[in-house]
DSSP file (Angstrom, degrees, kcal/mol; ACC not computed):
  #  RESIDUE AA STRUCTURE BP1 BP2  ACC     N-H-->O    O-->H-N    N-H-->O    O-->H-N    TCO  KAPPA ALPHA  PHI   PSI    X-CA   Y-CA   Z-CA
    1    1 A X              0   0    0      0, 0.0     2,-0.7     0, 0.0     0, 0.0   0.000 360.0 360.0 360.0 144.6    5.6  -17.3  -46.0
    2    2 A X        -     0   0    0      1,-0.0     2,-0.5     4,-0.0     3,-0.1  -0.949 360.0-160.7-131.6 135.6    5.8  -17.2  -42.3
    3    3 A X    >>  -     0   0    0     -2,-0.7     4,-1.7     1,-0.1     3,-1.2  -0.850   9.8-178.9 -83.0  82.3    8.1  -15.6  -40.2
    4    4 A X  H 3> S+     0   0    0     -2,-0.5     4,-0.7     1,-0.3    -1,-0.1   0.812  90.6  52.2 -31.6 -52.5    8.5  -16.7  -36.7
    5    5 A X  H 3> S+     0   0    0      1,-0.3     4,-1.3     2,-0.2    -1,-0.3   0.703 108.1  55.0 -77.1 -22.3   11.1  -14.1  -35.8
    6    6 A X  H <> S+     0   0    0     -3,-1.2     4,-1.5     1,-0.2    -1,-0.3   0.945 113.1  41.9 -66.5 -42.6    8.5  -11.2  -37.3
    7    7 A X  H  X S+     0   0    0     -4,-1.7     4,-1.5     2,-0.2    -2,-0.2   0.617 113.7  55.5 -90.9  -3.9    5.7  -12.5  -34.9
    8    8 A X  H  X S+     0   0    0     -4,-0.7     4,-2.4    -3,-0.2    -1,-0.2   0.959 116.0  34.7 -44.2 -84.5    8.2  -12.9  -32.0
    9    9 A X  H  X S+     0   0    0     -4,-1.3     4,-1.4     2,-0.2    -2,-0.2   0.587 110.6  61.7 -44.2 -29.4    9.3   -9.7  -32.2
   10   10 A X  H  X S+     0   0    0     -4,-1.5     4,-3.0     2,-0.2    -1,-0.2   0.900 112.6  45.5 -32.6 -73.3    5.5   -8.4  -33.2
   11   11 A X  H  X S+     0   0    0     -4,-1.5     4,-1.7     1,-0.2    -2,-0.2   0.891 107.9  56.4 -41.5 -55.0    4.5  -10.0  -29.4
   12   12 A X  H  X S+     0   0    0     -4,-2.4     4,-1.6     2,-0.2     3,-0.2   0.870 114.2  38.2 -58.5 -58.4    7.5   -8.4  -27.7
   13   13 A X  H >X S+     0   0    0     -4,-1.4     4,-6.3     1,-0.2     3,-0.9   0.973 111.0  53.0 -20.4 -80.0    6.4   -5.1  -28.8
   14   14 A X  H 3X S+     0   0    0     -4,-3.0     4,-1.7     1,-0.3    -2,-0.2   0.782 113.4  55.6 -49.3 -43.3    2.8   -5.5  -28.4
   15   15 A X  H 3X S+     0   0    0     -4,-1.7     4,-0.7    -3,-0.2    -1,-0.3   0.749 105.4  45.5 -57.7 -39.2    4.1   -6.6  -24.8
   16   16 A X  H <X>S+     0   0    0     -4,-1.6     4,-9.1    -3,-0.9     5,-0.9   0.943 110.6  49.4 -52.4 -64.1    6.0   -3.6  -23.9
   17   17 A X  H  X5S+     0   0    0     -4,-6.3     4,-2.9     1,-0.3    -2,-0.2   0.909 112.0  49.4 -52.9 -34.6    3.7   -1.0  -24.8
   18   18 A X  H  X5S+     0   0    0     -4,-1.7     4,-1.0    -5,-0.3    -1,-0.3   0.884 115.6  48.2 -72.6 -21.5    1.0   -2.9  -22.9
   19   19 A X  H ><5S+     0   0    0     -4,-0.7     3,-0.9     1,-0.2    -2,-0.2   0.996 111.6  46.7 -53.5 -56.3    3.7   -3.0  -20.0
   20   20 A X  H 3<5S+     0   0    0     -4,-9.1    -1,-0.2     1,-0.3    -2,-0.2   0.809 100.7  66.6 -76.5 -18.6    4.5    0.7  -20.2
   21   21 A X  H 3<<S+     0   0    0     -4,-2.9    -1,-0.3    -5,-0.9    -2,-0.2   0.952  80.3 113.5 -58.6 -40.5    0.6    1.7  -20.3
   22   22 A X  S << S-     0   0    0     -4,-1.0     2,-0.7    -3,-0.9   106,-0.1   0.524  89.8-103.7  37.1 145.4    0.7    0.4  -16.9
   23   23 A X        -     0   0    0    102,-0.1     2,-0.6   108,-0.1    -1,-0.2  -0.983  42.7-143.2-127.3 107.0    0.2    3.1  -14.2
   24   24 A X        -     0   0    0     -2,-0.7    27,-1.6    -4,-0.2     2,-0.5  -0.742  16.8-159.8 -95.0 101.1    3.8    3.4  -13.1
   25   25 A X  E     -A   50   0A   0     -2,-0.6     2,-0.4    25,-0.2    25,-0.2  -0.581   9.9-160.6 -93.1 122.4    3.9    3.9   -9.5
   26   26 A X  E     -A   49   0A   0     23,-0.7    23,-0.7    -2,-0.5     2,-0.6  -0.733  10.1-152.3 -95.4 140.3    7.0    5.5   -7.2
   27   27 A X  E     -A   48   0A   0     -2,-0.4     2,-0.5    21,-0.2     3,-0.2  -0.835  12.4-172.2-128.1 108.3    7.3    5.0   -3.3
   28   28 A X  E     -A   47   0A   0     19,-3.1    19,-3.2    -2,-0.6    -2,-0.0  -0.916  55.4  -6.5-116.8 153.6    8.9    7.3   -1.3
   29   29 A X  S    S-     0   0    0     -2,-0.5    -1,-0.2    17,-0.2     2,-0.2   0.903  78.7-171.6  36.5  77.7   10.1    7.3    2.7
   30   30 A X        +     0   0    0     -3,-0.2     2,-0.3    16,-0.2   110,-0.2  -0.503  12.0 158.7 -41.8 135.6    8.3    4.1    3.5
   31   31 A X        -     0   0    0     14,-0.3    14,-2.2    -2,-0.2     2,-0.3  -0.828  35.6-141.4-159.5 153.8    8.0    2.7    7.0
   32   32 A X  E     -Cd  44 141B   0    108,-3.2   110,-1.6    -2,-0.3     2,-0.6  -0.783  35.2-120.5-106.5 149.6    6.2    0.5    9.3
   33   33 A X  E     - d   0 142B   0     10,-2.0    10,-0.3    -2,-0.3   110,-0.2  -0.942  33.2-123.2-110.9 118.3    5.6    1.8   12.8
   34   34 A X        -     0   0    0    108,-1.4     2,-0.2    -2,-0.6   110,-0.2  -0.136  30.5-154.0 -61.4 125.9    7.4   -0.8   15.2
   35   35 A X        -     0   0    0     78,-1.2     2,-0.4   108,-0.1    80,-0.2  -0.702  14.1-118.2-120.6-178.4    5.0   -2.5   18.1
   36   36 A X    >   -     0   0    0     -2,-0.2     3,-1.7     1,-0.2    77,-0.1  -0.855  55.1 -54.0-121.3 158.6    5.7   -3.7   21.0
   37   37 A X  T 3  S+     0   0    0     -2,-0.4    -1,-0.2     1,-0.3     3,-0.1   0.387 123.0  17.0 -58.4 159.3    5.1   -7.6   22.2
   38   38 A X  T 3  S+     0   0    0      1,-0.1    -1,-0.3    -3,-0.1     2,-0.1   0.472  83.5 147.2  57.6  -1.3    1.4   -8.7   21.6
   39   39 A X    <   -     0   0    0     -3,-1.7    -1,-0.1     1,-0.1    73,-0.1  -0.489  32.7-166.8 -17.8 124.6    0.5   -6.1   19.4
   40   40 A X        +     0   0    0      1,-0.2    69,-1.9    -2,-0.1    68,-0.4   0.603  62.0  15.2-119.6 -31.6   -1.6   -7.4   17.4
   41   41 A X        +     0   0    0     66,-0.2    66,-0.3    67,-0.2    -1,-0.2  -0.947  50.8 161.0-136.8 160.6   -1.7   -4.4   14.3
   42   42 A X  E     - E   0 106B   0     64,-2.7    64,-2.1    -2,-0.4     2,-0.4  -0.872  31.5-115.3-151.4-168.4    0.4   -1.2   13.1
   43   43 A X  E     - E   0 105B   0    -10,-0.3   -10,-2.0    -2,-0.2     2,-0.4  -0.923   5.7-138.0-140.1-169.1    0.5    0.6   10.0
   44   44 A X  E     -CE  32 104B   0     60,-1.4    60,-1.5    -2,-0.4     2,-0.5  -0.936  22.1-161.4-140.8 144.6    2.9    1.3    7.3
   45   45 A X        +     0   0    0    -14,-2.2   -14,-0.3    -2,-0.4     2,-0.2  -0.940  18.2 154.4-145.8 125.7    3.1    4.9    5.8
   46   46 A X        -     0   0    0     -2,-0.5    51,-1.7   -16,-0.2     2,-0.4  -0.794  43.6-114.6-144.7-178.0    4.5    6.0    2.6
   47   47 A X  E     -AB  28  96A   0    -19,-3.2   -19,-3.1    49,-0.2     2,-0.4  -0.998  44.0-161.6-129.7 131.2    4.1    9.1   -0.2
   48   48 A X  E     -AB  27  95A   0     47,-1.3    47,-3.0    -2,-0.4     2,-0.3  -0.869  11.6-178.0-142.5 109.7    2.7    7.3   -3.4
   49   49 A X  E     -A   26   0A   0    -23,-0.7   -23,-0.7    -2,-0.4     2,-0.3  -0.747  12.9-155.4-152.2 148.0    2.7    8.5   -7.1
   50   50 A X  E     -A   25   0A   0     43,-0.4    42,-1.6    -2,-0.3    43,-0.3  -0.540  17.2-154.0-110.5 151.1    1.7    7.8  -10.1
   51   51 A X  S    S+     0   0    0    -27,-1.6     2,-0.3    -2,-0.3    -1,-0.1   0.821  92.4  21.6 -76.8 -18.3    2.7    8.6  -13.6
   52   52 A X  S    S-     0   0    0     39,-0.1    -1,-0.1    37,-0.1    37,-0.1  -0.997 103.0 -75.7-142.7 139.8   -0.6    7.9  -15.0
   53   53 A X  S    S+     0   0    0     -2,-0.3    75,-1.3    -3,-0.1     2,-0.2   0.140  71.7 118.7 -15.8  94.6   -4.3    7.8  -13.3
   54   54 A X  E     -I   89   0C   0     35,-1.8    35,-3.3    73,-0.2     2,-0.3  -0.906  48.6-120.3-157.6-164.7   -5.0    4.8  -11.3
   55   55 A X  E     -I   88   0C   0     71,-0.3    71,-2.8    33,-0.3     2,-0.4  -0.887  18.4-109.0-143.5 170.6   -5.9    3.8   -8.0
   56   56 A X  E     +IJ  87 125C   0     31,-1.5    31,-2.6    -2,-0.3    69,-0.2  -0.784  32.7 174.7 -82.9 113.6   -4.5    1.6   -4.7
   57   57 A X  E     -     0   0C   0     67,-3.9     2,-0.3    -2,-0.4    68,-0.2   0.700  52.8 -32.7-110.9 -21.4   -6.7   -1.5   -4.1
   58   58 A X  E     - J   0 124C   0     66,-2.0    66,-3.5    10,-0.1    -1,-0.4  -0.985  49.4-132.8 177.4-172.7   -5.1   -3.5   -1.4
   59   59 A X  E     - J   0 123C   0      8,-0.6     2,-0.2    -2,-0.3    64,-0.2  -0.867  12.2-157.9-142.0 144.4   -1.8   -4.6    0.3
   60   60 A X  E     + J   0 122C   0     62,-1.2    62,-1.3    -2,-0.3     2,-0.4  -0.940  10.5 178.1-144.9 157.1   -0.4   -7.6    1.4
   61   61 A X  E >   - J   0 121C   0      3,-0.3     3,-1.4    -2,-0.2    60,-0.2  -0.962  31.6-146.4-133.0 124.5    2.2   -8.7    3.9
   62   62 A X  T 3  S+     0   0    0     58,-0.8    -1,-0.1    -2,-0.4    59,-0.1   0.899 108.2  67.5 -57.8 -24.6    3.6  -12.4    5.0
   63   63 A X  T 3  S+     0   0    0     57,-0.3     2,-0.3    47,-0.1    48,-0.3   0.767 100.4  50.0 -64.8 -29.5    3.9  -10.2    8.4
   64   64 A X    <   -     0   0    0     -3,-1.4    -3,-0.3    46,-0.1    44,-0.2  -0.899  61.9-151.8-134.4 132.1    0.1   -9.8    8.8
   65   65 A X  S    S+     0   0    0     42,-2.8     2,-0.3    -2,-0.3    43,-0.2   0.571  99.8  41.5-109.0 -12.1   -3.1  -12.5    8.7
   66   66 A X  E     -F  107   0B   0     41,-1.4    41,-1.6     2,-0.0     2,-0.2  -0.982  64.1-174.6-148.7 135.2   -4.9   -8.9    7.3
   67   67 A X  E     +F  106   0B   0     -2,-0.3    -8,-0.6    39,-0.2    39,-0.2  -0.776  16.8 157.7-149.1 107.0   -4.0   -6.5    5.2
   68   68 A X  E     -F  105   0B   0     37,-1.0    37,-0.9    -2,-0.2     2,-0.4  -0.576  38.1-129.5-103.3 167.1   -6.0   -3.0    4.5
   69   69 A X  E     -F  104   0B   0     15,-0.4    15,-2.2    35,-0.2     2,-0.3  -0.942  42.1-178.5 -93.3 144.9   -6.1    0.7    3.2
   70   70 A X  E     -FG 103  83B   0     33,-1.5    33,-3.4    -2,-0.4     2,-0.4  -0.941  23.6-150.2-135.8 160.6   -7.8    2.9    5.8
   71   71 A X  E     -FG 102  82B   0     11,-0.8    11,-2.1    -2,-0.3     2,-0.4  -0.962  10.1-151.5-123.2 151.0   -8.6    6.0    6.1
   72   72 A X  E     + G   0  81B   0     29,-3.3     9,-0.2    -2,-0.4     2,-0.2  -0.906  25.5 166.5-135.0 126.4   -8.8    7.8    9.4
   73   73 A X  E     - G   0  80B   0      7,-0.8     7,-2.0    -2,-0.4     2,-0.6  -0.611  43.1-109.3-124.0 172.9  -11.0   10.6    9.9
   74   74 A X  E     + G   0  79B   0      5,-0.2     2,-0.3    -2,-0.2     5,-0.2  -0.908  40.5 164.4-102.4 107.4  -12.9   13.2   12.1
   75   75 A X  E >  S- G   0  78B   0      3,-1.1     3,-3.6    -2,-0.6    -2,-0.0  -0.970  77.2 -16.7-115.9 135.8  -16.9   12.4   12.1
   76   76 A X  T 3  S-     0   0    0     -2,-0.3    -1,-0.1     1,-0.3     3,-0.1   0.665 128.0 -51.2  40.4  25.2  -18.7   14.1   14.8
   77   77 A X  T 3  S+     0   0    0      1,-0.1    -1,-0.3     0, 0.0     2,-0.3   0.555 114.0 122.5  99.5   3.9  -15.7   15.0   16.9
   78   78 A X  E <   -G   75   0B   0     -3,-3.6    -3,-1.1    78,-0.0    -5,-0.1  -0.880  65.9-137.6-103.0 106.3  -14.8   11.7   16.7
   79   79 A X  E     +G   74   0B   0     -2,-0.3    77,-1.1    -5,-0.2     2,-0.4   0.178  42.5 176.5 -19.8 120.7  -11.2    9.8   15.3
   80   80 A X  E     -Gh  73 156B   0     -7,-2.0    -7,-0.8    75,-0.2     2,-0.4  -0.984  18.4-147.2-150.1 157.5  -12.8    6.9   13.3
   81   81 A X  E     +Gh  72 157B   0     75,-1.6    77,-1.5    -2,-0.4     2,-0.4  -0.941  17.8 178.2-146.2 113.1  -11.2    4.5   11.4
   82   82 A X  E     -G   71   0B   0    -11,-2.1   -11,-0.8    -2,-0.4    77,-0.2  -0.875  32.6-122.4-147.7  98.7  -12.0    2.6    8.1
   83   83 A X  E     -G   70   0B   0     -2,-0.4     2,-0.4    75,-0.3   -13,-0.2   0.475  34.6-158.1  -5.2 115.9  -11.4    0.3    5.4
   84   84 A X        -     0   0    0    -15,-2.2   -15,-0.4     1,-0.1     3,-0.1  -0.936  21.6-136.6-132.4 168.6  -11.7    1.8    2.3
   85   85 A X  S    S-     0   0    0     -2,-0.4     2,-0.3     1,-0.2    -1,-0.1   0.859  83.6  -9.6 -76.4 -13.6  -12.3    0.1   -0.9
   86   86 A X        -     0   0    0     -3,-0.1     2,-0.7     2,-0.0   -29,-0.2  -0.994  52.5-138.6-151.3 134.9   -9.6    2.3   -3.0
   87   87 A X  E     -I   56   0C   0    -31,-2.6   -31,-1.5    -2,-0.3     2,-0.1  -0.880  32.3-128.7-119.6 110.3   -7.4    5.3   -2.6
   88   88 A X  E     -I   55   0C   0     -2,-0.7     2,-0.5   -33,-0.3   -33,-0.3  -0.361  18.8-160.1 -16.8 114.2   -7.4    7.2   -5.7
   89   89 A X  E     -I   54   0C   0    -35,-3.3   -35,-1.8    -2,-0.1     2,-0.1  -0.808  13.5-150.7-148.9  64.7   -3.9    7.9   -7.0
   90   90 A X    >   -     0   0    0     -2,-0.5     3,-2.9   -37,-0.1   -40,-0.1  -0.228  28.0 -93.8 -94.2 168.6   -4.1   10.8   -9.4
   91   91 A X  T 3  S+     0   0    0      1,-0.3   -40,-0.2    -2,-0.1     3,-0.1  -0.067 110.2   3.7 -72.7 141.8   -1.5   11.1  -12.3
   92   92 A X  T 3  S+     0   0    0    -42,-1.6    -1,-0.3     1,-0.3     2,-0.2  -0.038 102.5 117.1  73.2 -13.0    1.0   13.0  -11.3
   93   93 A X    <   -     0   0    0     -3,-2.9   -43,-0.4   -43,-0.3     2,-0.4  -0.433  58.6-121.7 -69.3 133.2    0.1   13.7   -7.5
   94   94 A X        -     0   0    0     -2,-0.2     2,-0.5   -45,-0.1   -45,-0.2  -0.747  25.4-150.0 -88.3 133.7    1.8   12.9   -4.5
   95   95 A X  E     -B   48   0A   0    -47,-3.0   -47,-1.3    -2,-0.4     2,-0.1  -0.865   2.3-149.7-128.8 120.0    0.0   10.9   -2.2
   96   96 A X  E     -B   47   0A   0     -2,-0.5     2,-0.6   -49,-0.2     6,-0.3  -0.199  12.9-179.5-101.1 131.8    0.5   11.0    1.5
   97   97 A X        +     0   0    0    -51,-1.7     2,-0.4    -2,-0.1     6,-0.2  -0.989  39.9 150.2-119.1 118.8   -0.3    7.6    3.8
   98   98 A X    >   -     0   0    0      4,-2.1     3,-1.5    -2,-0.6   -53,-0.1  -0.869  53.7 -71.6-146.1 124.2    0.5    9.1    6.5
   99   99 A X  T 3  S+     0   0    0     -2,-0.4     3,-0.1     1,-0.2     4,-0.1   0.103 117.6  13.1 -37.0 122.6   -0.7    8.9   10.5
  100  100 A X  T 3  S+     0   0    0      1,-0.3    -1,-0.2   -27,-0.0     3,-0.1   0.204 128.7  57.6 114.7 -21.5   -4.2   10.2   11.1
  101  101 A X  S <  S-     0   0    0     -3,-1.5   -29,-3.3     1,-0.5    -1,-0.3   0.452 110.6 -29.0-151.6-125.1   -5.0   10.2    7.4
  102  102 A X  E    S+ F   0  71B   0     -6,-0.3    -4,-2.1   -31,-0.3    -1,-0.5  -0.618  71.4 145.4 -98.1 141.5   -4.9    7.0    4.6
  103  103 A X  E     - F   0  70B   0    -33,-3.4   -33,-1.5    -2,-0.2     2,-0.7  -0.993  56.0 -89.4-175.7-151.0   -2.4    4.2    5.3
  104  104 A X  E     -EF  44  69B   0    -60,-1.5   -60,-1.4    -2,-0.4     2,-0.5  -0.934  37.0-147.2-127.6 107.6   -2.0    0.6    4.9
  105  105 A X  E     -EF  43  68B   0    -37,-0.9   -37,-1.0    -2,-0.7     2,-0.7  -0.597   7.8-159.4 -80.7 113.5   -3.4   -1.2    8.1
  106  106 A X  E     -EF  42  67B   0    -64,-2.1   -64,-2.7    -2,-0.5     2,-0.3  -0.968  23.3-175.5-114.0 115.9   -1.3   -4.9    9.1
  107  107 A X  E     + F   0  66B   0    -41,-1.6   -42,-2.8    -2,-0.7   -41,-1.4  -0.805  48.7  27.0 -99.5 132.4   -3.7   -6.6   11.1
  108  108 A X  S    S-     0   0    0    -68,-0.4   -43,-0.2    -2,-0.3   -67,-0.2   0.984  84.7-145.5  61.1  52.4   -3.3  -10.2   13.1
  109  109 A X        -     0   0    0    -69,-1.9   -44,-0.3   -45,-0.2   -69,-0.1   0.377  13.8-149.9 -23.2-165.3    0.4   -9.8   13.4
  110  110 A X  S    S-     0   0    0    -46,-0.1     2,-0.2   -45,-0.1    -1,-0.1   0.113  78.8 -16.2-116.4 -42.2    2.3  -13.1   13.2
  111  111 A X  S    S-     0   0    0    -48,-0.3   -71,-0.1   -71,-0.1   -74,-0.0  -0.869  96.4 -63.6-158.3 112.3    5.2  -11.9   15.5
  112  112 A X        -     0   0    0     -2,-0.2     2,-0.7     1,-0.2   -75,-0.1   0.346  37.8-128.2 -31.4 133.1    6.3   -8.3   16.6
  113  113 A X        -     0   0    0    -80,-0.1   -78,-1.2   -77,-0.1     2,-1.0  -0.620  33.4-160.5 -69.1  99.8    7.5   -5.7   14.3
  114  114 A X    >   -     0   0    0     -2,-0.7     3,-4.3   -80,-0.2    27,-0.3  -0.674  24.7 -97.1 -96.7 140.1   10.8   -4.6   15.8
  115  115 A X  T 3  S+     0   0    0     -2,-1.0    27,-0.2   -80,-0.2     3,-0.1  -0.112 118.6  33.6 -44.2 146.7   12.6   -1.3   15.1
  116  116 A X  T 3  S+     0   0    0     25,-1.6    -1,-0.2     1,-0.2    26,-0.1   0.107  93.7 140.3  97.8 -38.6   15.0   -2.0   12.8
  117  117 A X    <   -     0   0    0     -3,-4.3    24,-1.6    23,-0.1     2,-0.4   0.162  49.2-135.0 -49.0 150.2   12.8   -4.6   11.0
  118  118 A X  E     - K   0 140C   0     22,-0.2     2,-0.4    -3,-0.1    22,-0.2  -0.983  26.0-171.1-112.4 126.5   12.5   -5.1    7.5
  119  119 A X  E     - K   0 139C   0     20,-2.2    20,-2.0    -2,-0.4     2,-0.7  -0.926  13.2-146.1 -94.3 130.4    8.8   -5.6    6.4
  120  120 A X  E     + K   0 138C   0     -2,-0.4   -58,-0.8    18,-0.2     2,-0.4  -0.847  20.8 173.7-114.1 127.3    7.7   -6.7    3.1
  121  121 A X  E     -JK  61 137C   0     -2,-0.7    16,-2.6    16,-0.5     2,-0.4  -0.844  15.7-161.3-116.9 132.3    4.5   -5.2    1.7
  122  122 A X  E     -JK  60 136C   0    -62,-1.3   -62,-1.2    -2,-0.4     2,-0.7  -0.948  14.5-169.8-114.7 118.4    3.0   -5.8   -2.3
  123  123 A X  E     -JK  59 135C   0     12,-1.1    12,-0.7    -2,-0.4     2,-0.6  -0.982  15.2-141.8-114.7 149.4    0.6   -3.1   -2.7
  124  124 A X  E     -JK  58 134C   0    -66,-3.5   -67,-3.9    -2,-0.7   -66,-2.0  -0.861  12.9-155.4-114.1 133.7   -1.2   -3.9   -5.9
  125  125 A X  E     -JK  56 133C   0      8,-1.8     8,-2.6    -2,-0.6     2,-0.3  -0.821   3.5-155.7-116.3 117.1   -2.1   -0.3   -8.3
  126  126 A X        -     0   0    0    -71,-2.8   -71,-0.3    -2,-0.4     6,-0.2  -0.725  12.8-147.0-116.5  89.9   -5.0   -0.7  -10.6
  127  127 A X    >   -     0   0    0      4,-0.4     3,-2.3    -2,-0.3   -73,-0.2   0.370  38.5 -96.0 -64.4 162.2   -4.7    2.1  -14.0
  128  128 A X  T 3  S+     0   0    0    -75,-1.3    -1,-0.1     1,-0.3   -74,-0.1   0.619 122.5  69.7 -70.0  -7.5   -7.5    3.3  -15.3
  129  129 A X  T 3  S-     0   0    0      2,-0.1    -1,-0.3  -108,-0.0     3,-0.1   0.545 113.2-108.7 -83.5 -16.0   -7.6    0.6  -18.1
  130  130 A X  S <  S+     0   0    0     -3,-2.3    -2,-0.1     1,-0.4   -76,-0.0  -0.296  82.5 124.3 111.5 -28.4   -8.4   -2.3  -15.3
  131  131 A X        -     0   0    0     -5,-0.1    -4,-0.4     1,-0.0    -1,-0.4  -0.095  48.1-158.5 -46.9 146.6   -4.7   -3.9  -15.5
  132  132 A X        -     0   0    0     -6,-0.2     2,-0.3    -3,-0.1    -6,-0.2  -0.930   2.7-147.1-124.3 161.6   -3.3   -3.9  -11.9
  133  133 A X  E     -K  125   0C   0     -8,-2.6    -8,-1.8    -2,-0.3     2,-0.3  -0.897  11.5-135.2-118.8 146.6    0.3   -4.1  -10.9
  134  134 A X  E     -K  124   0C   0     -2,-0.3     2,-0.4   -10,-0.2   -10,-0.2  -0.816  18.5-165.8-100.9 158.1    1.7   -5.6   -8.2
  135  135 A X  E     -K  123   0C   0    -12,-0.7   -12,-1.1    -2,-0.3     2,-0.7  -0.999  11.6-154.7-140.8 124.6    4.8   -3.1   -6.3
  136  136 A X  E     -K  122   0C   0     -2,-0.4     2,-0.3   -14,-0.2   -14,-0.2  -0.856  14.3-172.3-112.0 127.2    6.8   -5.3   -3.8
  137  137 A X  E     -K  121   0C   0    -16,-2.6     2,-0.6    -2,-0.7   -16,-0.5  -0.859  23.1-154.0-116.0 158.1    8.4   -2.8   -0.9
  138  138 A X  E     -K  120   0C   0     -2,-0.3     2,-0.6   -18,-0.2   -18,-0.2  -0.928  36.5-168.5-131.4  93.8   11.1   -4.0    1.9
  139  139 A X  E     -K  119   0C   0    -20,-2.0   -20,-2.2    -2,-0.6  -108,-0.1  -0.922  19.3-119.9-104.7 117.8    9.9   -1.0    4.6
  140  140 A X  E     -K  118   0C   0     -2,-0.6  -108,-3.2  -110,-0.2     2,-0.5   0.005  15.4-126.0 -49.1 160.7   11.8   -0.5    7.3
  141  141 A X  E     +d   32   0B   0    -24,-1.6   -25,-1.6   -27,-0.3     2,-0.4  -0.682  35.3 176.0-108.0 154.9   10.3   -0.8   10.7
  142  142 A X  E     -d   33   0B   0   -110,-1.6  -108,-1.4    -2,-0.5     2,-0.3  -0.985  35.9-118.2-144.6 134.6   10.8    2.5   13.2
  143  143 A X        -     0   0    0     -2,-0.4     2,-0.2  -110,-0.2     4,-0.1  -0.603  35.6-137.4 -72.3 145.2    9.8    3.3   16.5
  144  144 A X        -     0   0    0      2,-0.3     4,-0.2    -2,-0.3    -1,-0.1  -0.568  17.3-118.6-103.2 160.7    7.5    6.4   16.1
  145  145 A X  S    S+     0   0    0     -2,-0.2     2,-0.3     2,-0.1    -2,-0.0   0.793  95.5  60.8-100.6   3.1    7.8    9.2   18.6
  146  146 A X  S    S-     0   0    0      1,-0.1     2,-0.3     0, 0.0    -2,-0.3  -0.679 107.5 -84.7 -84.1 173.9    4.1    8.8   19.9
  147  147 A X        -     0   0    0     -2,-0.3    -2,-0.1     1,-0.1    -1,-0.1  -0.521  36.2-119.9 -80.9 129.0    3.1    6.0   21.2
  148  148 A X        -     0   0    0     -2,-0.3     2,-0.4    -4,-0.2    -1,-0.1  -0.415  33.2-144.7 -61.4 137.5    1.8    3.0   18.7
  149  149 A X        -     0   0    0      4,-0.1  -108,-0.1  -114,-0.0    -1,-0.1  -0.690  22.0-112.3 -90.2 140.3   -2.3    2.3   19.9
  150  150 A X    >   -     0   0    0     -2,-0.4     3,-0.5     1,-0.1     2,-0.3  -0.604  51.6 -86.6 -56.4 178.0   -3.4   -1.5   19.6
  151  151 A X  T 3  S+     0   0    0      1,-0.2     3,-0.1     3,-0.0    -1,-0.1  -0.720 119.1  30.0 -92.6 129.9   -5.7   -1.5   17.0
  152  152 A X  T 3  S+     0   0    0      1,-0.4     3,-0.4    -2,-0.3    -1,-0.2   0.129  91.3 106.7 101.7 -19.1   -8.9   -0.9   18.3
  153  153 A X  S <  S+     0   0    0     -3,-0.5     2,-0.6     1,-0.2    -1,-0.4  -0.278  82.6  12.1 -73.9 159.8   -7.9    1.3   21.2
  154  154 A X  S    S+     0   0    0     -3,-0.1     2,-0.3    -2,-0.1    -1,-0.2   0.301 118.2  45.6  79.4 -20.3   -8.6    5.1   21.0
  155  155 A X  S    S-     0   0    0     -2,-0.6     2,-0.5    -3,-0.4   -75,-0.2  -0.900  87.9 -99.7-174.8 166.4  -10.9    5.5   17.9
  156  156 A X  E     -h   80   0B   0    -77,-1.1   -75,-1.6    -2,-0.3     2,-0.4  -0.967  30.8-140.8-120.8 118.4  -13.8    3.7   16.7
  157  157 A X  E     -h   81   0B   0     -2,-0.5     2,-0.4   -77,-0.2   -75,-0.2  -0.814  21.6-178.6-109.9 122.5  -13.1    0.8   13.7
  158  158 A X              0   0    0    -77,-1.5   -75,-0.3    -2,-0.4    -2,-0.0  -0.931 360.0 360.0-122.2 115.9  -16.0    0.9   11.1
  159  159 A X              0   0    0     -2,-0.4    -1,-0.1   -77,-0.2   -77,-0.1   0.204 360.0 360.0 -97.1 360.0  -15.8   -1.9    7.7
């Protein structure tokens, strides 16, 4: 005999658990760094962790025609600055995006980011099983107390 309401419920299950295997991701002290007219890029910087082993594969923003993770580092005494394809996110670790270091690059601006602003950024988190999640953030926008560089200024940008 068959029992809809057993295989309903069966699904629903079967649904959860695959939900809650999921690499369950926290965002703390979000922000976008505020530009000034004709900027053309900024970044967004937040502290990232996840309850279970997975990794950051990419960002997007209606604010932005481009949207990357970079990392920026010191090679030969130079600031360099670079796509990467993934930021590792390991289970239980806080993980810094932070100026100077990893962060989420908004490229080909639409319209200046003013202080104050609300941005909204999806980074999508892929667990060590292949599933990704999408995480939808509303980060505020803040003037920083150095001065924002256009993108490209200052540092040498490497894909």
């Amino acid at each position: 005999m068959f029992r809809p309401a057993l295989s309903v419920s069966a699904l629903f299950l079967a649904m959860t658990v695959s939900l809650s295997a999921q690499a369950q991701v926290t965002v703390k002290d979000a922000w976008v760094r505020a530009t000034v007219p004709q900027q053309k890029a900024t970044g967004a910087f937040m502290q990232l962790q996840s309850a279970q082993d997975a990794k950051l594969v990419s960002a997007q923003s209606p604010v932005a025609g481009v949207v990357e993770v970079h990392e920026m580092a010191m090679e030969g005494g130079v600031m360099r600055m670079r796509a990467v394809p993934s930021l590792a996110l390991p289970a239980g670790k806080a993980v810094d995006l932070k100026p100077g270091g990893y962060h989420v690059m908004l490229m080909d601006l639409k319209g200046q980011v003013k202080d104050g602003d609300t941005v909204p950024v999806t980074l999508v988190v892929e667990g060590k099983d292949g599933k990704r999640q999408s995480v939808e953030l509303k980060v505020p926008a803040r003037a920083a107390a150095a001065p924002a560089m256009k993108h490209g200024e200052g540092h040498k940008h490497k894909h």
